[in-house]
C-alpha positions as CSV (number, residue, x, y, z in Angstrom):
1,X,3.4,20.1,-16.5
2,X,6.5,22.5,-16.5
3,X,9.7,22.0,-15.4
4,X,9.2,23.5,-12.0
5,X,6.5,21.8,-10.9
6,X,8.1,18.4,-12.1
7,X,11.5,19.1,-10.0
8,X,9.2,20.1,-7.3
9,X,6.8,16.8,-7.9
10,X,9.8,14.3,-7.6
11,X,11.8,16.9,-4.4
12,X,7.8,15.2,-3.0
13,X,8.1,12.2,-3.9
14,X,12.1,11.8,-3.0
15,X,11.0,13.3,1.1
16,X,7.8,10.8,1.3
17,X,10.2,7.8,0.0
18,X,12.8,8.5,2.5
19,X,10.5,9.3,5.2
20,X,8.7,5.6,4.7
21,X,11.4,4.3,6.4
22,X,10.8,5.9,9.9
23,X,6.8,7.0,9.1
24,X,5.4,4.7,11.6
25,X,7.5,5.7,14.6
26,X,6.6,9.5,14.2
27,X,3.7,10.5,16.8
28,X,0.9,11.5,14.8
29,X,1.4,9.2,11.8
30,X,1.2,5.6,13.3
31,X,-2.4,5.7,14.4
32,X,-2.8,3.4,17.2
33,X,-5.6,0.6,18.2
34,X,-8.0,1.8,20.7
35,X,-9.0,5.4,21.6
36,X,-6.7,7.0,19.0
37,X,-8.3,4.8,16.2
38,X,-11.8,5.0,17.1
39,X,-11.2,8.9,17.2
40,X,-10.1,9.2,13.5
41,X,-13.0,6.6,12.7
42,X,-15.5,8.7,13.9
43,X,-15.8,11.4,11.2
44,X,-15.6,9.2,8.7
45,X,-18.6,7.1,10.1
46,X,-20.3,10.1,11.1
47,X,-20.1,12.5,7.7
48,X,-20.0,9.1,5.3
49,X,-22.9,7.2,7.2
50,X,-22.5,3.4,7.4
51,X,-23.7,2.1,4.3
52,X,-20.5,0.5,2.3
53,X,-19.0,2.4,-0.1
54,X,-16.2,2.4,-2.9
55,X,-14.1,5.1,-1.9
56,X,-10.5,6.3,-3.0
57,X,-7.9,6.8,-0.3
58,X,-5.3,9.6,-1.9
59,X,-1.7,9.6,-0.1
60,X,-2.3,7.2,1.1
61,X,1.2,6.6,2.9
62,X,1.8,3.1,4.8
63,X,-1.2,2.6,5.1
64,X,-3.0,4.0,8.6
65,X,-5.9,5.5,7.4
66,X,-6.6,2.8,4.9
67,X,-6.7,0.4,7.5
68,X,-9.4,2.4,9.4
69,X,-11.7,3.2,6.3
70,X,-11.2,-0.4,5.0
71,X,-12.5,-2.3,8.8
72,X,-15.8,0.2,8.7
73,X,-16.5,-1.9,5.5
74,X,-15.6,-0.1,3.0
75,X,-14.1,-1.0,-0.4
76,X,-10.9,1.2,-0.8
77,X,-8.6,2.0,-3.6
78,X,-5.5,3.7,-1.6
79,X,-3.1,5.7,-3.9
80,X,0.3,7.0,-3.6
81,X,2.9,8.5,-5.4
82,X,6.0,6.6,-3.6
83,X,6.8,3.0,-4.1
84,X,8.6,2.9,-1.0
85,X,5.9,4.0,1.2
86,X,3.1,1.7,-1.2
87,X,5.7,-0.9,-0.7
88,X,5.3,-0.6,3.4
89,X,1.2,0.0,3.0
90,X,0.7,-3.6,0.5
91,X,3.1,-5.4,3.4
92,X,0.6,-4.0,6.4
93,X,-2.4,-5.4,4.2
94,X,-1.3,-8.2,2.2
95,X,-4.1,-10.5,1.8
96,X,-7.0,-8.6,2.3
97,X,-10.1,-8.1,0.0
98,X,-11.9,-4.8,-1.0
99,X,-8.5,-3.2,-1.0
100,X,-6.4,-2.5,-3.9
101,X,-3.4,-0.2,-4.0
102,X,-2.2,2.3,-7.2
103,X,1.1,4.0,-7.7
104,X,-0.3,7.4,-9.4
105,X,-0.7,11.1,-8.5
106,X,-2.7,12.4,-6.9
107,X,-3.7,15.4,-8.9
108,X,-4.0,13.6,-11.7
109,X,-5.3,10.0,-11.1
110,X,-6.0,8.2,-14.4
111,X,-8.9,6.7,-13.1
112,X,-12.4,6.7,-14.5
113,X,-15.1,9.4,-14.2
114,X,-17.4,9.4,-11.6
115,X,-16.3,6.4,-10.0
116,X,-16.3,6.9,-6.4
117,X,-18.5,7.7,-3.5
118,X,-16.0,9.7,-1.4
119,X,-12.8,10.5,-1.3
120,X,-10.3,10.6,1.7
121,X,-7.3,11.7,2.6
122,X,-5.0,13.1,5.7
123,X,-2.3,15.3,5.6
124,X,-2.1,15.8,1.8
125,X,-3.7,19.2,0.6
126,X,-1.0,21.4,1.9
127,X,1.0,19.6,-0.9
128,X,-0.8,20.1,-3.9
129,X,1.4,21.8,-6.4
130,X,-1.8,23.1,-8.0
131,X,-4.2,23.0,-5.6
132,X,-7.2,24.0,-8.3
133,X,-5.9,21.6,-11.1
134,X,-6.1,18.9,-7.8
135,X,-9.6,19.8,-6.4
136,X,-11.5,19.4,-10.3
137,X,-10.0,16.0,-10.4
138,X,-11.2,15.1,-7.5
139,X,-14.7,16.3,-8.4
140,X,-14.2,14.4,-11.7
141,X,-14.3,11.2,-9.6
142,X,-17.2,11.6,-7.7
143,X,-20.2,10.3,-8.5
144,X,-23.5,12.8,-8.2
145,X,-23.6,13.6,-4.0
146,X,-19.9,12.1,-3.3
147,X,-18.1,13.3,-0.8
148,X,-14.5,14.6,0.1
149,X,-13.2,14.5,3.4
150,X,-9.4,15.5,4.1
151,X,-7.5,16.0,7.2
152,X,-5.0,19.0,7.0
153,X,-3.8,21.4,9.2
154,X,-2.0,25.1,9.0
155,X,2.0,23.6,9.3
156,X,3.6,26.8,8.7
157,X,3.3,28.8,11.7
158,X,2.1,27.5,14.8
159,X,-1.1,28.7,17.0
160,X,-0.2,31.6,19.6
161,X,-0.5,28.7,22.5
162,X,1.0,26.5,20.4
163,X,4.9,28.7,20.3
164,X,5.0,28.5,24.1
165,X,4.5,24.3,24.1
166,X,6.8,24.6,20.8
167,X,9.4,26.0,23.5
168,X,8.7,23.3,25.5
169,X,9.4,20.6,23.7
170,X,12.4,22.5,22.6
171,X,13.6,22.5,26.0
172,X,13.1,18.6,26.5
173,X,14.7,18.3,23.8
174,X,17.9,19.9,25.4
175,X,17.4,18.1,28.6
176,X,16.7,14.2,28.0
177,X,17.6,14.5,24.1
178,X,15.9,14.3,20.6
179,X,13.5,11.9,20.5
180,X,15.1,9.0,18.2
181,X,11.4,8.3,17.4
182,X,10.8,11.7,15.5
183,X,12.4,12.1,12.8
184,X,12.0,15.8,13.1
185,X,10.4,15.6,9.0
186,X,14.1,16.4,7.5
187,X,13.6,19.5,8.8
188,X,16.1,21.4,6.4
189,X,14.3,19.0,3.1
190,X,10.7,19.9,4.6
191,X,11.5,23.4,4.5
192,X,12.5,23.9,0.9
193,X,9.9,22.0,-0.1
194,X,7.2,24.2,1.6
195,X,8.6,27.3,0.7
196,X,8.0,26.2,-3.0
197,X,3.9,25.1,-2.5
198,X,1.2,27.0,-2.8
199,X,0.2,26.6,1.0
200,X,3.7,26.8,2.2
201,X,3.2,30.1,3.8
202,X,0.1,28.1,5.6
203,X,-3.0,26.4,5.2
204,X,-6.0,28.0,6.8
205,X,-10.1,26.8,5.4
206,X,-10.9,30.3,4.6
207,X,-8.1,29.6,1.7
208,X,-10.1,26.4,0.4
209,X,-13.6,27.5,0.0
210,X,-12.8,29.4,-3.6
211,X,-11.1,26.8,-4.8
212,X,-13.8,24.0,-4.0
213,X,-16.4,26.0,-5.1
214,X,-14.9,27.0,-8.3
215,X,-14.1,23.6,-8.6
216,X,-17.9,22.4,-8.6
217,X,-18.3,21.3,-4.9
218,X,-21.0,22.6,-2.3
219,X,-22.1,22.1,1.1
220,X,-18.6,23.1,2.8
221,X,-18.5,22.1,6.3
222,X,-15.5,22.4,8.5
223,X,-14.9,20.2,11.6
224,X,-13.5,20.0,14.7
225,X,-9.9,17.5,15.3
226,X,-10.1,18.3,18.7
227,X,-11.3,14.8,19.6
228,X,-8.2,13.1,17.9
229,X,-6.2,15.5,19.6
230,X,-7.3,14.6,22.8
231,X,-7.1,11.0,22.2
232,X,-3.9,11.1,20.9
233,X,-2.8,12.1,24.3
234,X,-4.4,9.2,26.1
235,X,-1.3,7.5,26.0
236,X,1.0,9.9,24.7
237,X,4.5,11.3,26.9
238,X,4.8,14.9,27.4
239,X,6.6,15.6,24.8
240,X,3.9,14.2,22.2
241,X,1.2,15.7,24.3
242,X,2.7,19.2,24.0
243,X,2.9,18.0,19.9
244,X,-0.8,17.9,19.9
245,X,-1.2,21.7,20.8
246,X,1.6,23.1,18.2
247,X,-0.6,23.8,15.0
248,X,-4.0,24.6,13.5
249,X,-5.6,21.2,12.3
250,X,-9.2,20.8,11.0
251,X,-11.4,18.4,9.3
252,X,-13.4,19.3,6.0
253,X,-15.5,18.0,4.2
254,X,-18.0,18.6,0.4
255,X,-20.1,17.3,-2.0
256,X,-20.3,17.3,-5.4
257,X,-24.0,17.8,-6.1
């Protein structure tokens, strides 16, 4: 690995760390019991099928996702590069079975060939440092007719509906104050940082398919979020609701034949 991309890996790992401490309280990372839950359970259900299976959870954060794919019956390695946020995940789960958690990176795993069904993860492609390097490993894991699914979403520039309710919530922000709740990302740290990745000018699908494919994997399907979107909002105040509309997310999932 050069130098670069070893300053930029631990810049990563530094922002995740420090952002463990307020992860849960930012709408859209704490993923809450009821419709909100069942929503992000669905795909998973749906494009994995019910039948248990080992899979590996990468960034895996504190935990959210992992408890989701763990209580469909699953047998889950979750991985992440921070202590401090592995440290909050272990705390949410202590005791349970079928769940083990690994400090390691995520493009490069250590563990063994072709040892999982599927592989999972929300929120993590847009910070590969070598997004190619990233997707063979994840291949190499797979067994024959695995599956990846990730959630991601286009974070650098918002939709065209999406700048009029980033005004919005701009201008609640003015009138009743920052939400204490939001963190707001470290806005100034969160920018440096994307201007140095890959996809920090923006993730869109059309990007991905090369890279999969070159990678090995077929069958690239993209899906809708709309449905966690919406059930985010269930229960959500304005100002979350209008977070909901800001960017471009999407589902995707391939195999490895």
């Amino acid at each position: 690995m050069d130098g670069g991309n070893f300053d930029l890996k631990e810049e990563i790992r530094d922002y995740w760390s420090k952002r463990s401490e307020t992860f849960d309280l930012a709408f859209g990372h704490r993923i809450a019991a009821g419709p909100e839950a069942d929503a992000w359970q669905k795909p998973i259900r749906d494009l994995l099928g019910t039948e248990p299976k080992r899979i590996l959870e990468l960034a895996c954060g504190t935990g959210e996702v992992t408890r989701l794919i763990h209580d469909l019956g699953h047998d889950v390695t979750a991985l992440d590069f921070s202590e401090a946020m592995l440290f909050v995940a272990r705390a949410k789960h202590a005791g349970k079975t079928r769940l083990r958690f690994i400090m390691a990176d995520a493009e490069n795993t250590m563990e063994p060939d072709q040892s999982y069904d599927a592989i999972i993860c929300r929120h993590l492609v847009w910070t590969l440092t070598k997004p190619e390097t990233a997707f063979r490993e994840w291949f190499r894991l797979l067994r024959p007719g695995g599956r990846l699914l990730f959630v991601d979403g286009d974070w650098a520039r918002p939709k065209p509906a999406g700048r009029f309710a980033s005004q919005l919530i701009w201008l609640i922000d003015r009138l009743a104050g920052a939400d204490r709740n939001y963190d707001g990302a470290q806005s100034d740290h969160h920018a440096a940082i994307m201007k140095a990745l890959p996809f920090g000018q923006g993730l869109r699908p059309a990007m991905l398919t090369p890279l999969l494919t070159d990678a090995g994997f077929t069958n690239i399907e993209l899906h809708s979020h709309d449905p966690i979107a919406k059930a985010q909002r269930k229960n959500a105040n304005l100002r979350n609701r209008l977070r909901t509309y800001v960017y471009q997310r999407f589902i995707l999932t391939c195999h490895r034949p």
